[in-house]
N, C-alpha and C positions, 0 to 999 in steps of 0.2 A: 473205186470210191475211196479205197484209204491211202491211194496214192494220191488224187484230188484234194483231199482232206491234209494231206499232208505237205501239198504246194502251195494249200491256201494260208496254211498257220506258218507257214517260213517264211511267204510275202507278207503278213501280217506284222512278222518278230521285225524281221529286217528292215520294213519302211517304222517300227513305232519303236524298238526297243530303246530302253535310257535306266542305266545303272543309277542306282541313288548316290548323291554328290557324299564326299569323304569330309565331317564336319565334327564341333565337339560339343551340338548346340542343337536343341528345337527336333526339326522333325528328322534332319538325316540323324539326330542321334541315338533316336528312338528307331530310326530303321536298321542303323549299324546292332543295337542290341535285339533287334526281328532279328535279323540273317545271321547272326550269330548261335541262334539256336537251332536255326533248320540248315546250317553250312557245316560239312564236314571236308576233311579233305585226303586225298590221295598222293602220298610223295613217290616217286619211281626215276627210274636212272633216265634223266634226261626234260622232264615235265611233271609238274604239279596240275592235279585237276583239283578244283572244288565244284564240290555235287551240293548244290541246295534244294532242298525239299519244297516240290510247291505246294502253295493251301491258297487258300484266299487271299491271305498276309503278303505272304511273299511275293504272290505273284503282283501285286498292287503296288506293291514295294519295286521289283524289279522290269516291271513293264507297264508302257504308256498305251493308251486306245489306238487304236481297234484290237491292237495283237492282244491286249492285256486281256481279252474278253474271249478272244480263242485259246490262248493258256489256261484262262481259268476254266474253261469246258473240260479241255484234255484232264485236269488234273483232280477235279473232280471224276471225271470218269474210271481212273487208275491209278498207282500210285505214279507218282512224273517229278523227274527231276532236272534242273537247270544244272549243264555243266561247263565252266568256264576253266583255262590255261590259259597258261605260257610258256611255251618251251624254252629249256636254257640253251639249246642249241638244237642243231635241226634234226628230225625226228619223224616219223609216222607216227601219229597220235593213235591206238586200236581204237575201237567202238565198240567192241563186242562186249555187253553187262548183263550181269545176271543179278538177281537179287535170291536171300537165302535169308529164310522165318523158320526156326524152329525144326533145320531140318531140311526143308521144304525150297527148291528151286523154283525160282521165276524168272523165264528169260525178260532180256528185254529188248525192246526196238531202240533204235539212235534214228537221230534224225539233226541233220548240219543245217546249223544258221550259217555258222561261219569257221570253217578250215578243221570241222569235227569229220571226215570223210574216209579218213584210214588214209590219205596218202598224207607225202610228205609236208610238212611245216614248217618253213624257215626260224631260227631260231629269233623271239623275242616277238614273234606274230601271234597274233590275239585267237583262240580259239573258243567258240561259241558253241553249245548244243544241246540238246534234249534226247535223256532215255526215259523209255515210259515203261512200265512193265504190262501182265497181261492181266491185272488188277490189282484191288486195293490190296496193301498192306495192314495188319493192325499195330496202326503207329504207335499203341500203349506197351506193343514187344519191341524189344531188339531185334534188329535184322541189320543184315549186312552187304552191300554193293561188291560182288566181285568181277574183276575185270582182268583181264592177259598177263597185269604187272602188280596186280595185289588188289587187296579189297581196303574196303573202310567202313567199322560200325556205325551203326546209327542208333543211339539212344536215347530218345525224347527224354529232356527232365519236365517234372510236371509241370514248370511255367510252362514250357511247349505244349505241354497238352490241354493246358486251360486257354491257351492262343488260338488254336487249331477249334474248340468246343465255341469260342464267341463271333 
């Protein structure tokens, strides 16, 4: 079943997904400053990830119907994150993410949209994916994403927590 569940939301991402356009004006301005609050990022020899944190916001922001509507399930269900690269040259991108509250380990699953799969990625190829952990986080603490080539915190400032609450 959560291999099903997990074919359905990748045909969903793949036929609906659409980044918000890069603008200085109106609504993608207002989306540039969303994803700026739930976007952190991962530097390491060879590729940068950015992990964006889904909610309702983001996910609204970062995907179009029908997939937007299986995102939003997943990510209410766990905590779940959208993670996007680009290698500066070619590379195996890992997948393997943990998340770490207070102490406290949570693995996580990956799951590829696109070129997130652990093998190799030409350089300057687009890579696409989701980890989700094996539940919620309390997004009012610090925690932090670790992975094979380094971690990166994550600390809501209270506009994000007033974001996430409406």
């Amino acid at each position: 079943m959560k291999k099903l569940w997990a074919l359905v939301t990748v045909c969903a991402l793949v036929g609906s997904f659409a980044l918000a356009q890069d603008s200085n004006s109106g609504p993608a301005k207002d989306t540039q400053i969303l994803l700026k609050e739930f976007t952190r990022s991962l530097k390491s020899e060879g590729y940068t990830l950015s992990f964006v944190l889904l909610n309702d916001k983001t996910v609204d922001a970062l995907f179009q119907a029908p997939g937007k509507y299986a995102m939003r399930a997943r990510a209410n269900q766990s905590t779940t994150f959208y993670v996007q690269g680009m290698p500066d040259k070619d590379i195996a991108i890992e997948t393997k993410f943990s998340a770490e509250q207070g102490g406290e380990q949570f693995p996580a699953s990956s799951l590829n949209i696109k070129n997130f799969d652990g093998s190799k990625v030409t350089k300057g190829t687009r890579v696409d994916g989701i980890i989700q952990l094996e539940k919620k986080l309390d997004l009012a603490r610090p925690f932090k994403i670790n992975g094979p080539h380094g971690s990166v915190e994550f600390k809501l400032s209270e506009e994000a927590l007033k974001i996430i609450q409406n």
